[in-house]
C-alpha positions, 0 to 999 in steps of 0.5 A: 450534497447529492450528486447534480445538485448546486451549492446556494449559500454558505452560513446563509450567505448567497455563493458569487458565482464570479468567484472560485467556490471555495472562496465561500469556505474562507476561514471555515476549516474545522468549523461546523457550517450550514450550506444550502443546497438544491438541485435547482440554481436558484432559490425555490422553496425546494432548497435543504440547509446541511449542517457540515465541517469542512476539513482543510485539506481534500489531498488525501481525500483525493489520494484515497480515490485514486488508489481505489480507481486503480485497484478497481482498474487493475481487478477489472483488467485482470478478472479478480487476479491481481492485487494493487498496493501504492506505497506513497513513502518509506516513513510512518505513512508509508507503513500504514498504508502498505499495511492496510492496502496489502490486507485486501491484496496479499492472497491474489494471484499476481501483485503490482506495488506501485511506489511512483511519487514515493517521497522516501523516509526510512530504509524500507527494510520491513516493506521488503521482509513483508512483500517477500515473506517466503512459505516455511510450511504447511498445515494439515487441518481435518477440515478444509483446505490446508493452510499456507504458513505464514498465512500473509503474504503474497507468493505469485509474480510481482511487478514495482511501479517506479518514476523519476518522482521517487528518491532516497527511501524511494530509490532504496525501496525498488533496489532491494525488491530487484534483488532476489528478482522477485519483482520486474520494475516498470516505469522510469528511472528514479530520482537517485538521492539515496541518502539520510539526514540525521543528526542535523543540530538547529541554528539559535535563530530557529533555522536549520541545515540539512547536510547528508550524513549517511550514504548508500553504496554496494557490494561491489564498492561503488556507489551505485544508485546516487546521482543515478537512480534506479532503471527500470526493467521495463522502461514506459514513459508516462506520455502527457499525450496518453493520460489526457483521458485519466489513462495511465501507461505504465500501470497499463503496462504492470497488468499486462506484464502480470498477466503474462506471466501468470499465463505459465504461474502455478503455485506449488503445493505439495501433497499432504503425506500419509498420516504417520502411525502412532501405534507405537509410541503408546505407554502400555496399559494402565497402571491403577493402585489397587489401594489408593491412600485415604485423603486425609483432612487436615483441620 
């Protein structure tokens, strides 16, 4: 459909308008449909019929826009110089879209990692030795500029989303970002359910229980982040009464944190050294045999 057009029939079946429009698509998941649409409300000889297949769920597709409203937000407030990622948990997904959302970010100025809503998974180990991945050297090319080694990964300030709504891989994940201080957090507090199931054994009646059987506590010997959470560095409520316009806050509040900051930020590069001289590591002339042995031929 194109925008500003109206949705007639489904199947050939005329739309109640005194029902939901979804209603129309009852028990049409995965299935190829014909609907009928026209940029007029009513049928005129002007309609098209388009052969579609509804999928079952539009949550990702709604996840998918608003990742990309706010990476387009934070491109547009920062002029180009900050970088968006959201990381929705510490699990498969979560990886993946770490991993496809940070290919298009690691090489800006400034990155803001938004993990608010994160629903955890696993320790976030990799999400940290990724996002903080350190420059061991440089390379010398003769042509263009040199390289930075390991070429992904992101070296400028860093700031972490976080809200109430994220726990256990959730609370661990800002936890070890704080701890280098690479990375200011913003937002709230988190849910603080740092623990792990496994292990779990099923009932014969195909229930289960879900009993906590790994637990996180600090060096220090307390147990820090559970039944807590994690505090912000910088605390911004998501106010109702400021998001009724699609506006949002704490995101607002990362950008200028970033911008801040990258008033003063400059990457330190060192200056490529001299060429060394090779000269004397050369073997000398070149030693021939004047009578080079015949080649024999065997058969």
């Amino acid at each position: 459909m194109k925008p500003g057009e109206f949705l007639l029939a489904v199947n050939d079946a005329p739309v109640d308008v005194a029902r939901d429009v979804y209603a129309a698509f009852d028990g049409m998941a995965n299935k190829a449909t014909w609907i009928t649409v026209s940029a007029s409300p009513r049928i005129d000889g002007k309609e098209r019929r388009i052969l579609v297949k509804p999928i079952a769920n539009e949550s990702q597709l709604r996840y998918r826009d608003w990742v990309a409203r706010n990476r387009e937000l934070v491109a547009n407030a920062s002029k180009g110089r900050i970088g968006y990622v959201h990381v929705p948990d510490t699990g498969i997904r979560g990886q993946n879209e770490l991993a496809r959302q940070y290919m298009g970010a690691f090489d800006k100025d400034a990155l803001i990692v938004d993990e608010r809503w994160n629903g955890g998974g696993q320790i976030p180990t990799r999400f940290i030795e990724l996002l903080n991945r350190p420059v061991t050297n440089f390379w010398a090319v003769r042509h263009g500029e040199d390289m930075t080694w390991p070429p992904v990964g992101h070296r400028g300030p860093k700031c972490m989303l976080i809200n109430e709504a994220s726990g256990s891989g959730g609370d661990c994940f800002p936890t070890i970002s704080a701890r280098p201080a690479s990375a200011s957090l913003i937002g709230r507090r988190t849910w603080g359910g740092l623990v792990g199931l496994s292990g779990n054994p099923g009932f014969i009646d195909g229930s289960s229980i879900t009993v906590p059987t790994i637990g996180f506590y600090e060096k220090d010997g307390t147990w820090g982040i559970e039944g807590h959470g994690v505090d912000p560095d910088i605390e911004v409520i998501d106010d109702p009464t400021q998001m009724v316009d699609g506006s949002d806050p704490q995101l607002q509040a990362g950008i200028q944190h970033l911008l801040k900051q990258l008033e003063t930020w400059k990457f330190e590069r060192p200056n490529r050294p001299k060429a060394p001289d090779r000269s004397p590591t050369g073997c000398g002339p070149r030693i021939t045999d004047p009578k080079p042995a015949q080649r024999r031929w065997d058969g």
